[in-house]
C-alpha positions in Angstrom: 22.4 9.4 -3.8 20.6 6.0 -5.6 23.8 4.6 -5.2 24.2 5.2 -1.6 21.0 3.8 -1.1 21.2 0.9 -2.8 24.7 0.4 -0.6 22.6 1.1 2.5 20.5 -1.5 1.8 23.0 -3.8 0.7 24.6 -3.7 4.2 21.3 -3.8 6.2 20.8 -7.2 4.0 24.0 -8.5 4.6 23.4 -8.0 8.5 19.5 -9.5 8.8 19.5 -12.2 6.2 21.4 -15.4 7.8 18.7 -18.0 8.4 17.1 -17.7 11.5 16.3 -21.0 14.0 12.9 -20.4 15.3 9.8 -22.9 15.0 6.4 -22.1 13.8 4.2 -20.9 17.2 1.3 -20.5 18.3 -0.9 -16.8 17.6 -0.6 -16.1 21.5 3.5 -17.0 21.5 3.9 -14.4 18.3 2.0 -11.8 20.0 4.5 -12.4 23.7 7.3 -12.4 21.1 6.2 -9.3 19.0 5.5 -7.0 22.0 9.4 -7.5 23.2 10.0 -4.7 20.6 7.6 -2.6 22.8 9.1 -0.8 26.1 7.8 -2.8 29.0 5.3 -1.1 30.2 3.5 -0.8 27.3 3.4 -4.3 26.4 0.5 -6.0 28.0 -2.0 -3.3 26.2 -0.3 -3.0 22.9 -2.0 -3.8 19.3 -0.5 -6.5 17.5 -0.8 -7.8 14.1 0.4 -11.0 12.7 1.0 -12.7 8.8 -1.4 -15.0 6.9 -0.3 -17.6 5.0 -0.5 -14.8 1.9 2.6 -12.7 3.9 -0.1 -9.6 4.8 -0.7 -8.5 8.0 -3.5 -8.7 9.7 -4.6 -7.7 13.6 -4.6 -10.6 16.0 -4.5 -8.7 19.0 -6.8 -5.6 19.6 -4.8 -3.2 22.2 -6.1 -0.2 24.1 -2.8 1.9 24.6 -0.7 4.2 21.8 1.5 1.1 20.5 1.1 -1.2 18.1 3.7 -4.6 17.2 4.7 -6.6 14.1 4.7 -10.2 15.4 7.6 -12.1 13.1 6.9 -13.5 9.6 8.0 -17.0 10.0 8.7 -17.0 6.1 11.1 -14.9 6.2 14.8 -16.3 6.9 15.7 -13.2 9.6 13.7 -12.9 12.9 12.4 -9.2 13.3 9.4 -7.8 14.9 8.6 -4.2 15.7 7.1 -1.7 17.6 5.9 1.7 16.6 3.8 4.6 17.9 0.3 5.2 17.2 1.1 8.5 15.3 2.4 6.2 12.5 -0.9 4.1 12.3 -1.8 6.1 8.8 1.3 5.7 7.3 1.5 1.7 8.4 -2.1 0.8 7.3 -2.0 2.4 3.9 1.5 0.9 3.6 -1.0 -2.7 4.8 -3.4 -1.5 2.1 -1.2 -0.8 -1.0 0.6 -4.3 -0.4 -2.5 -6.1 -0.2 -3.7 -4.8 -3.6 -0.1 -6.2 -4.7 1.8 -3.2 -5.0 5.6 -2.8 -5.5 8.1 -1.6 -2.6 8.7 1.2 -5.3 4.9 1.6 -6.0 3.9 1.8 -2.4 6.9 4.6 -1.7 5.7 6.6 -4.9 2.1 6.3 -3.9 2.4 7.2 -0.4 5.1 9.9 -1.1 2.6 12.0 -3.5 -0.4 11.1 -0.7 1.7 13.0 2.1 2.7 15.8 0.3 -0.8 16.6 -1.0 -2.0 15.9 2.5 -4.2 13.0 2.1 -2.2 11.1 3.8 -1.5 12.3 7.3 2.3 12.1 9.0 3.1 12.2 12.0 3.5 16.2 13.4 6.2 14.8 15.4 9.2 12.4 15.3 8.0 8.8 16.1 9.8 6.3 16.5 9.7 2.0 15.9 11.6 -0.3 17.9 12.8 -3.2 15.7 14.2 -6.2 17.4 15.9 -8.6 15.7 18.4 -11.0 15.0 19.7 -14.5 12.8 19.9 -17.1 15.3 17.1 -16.8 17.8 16.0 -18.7 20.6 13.1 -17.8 23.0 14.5 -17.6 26.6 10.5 -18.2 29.0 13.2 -17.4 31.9 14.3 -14.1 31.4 11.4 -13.2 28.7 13.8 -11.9 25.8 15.1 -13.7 22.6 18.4 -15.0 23.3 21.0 -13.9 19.8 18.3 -10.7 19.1 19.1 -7.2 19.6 17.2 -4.0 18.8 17.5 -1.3 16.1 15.6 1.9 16.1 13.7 4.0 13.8 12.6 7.7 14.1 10.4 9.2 11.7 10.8 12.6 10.6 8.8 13.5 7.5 10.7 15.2 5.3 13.4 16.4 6.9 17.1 16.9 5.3 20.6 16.9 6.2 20.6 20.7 6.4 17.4 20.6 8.6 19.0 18.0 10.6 22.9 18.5 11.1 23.0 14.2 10.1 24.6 12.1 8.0 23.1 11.0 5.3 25.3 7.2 6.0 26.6 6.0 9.4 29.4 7.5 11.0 30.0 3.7 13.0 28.3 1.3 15.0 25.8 2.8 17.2 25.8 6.4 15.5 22.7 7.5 14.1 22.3 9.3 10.6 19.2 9.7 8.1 18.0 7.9 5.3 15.6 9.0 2.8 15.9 12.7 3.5 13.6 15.2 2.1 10.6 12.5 1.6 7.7 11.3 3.8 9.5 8.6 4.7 12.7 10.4 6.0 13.9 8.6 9.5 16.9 8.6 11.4 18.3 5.2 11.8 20.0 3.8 15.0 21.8 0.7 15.5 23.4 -0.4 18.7 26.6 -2.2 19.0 25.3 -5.9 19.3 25.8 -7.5 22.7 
């Protein structure tokens, strides 16, 4: 199982790390970039936070609906920004909270994993998903209001829940097919990702 896992992220890597080409911008240009991950709708009202120059997140958008974006972290060689429902609010801030105190990936997994099965930290009672749209080389096209070279990937949360529970695969079955990764824990989610166009 560890060494699936370590192959899963292996081939996520090998798909989101090329550089990307994308300037730094301005606070109001990450948040009209971060809410593309958001259906349309929802966009205008959505929460959004953004990265300081330490790499945490911090709000730099107050919303008033049930979504809430990840503007992009220009450090980081990939473009990415995200979307995800309110219901995953607890589980985002404390993962906010453990990194700021300069936790571990590891750490903050562990941490949160004995928090949701004592119950102090609350899951979501229902699959919830997070649109993640990203990409390697970006552009912003004003015209049509999307990032040219980006496409989405998509992320449902289903607290512990297992292959059995499920009927998935615990690896992709191809492009497009959705399976589930990190069965049986808190952070169990089924993982979709599109064909690119």
């Amino acid at each position: 199982m560890k060494s699936l896992k370590i192959l899963c992220s292996i081939l996520l890597l090998s798909i989101f790390a090329a550089p990307k080409i994308i300037a730094q911008i301005s606070i109001e240009d990450q948040i009209k970039i971060a809410v593309l991950a958001a259906p349309e709708e929802y966009r205008a009202d959505a929460t959004v936070f953004g990265y300081n120059d330490d790499g945490l997140l911090y709000k730099i958008k107050e919303g008033n609906n049930q979504f809430y974006c990840i503007a992009d972290n220009q450090k980081d060689p990939a473009f990415q920004v995200s979307c995800y429902h309110e219901s995953l609010e607890l589980f985002m801030k404390r993962g906010r909270e453990l990194r700021a105190e300069g936790k571990t990936p590891q750490e903050i997994f562990d941490i949160r994993e004995e928090e949701a099965k004592k119950g102090s930290l609350q899951m979501p009672a229902k699959p919830a998903t997070m649109n993640i749209y990203f990409g390697t080389d970006v552009s912003y096209n004003a015209e049509k209001g999307i990032m040219d070279g980006a496409q989405f990937r998509y992320v449902i949360y289903v607290p512990f829940e297992t292959q059995e529970s499920t009927g998935l695969p615990l690896k992709p079955n191809g492009q497009g097919h959705p399976w589930l990764m990190d069965a049986g824990t808190h952070k169990a989610h089924i993982m979709i990702i599109p064909k690119a166009n």
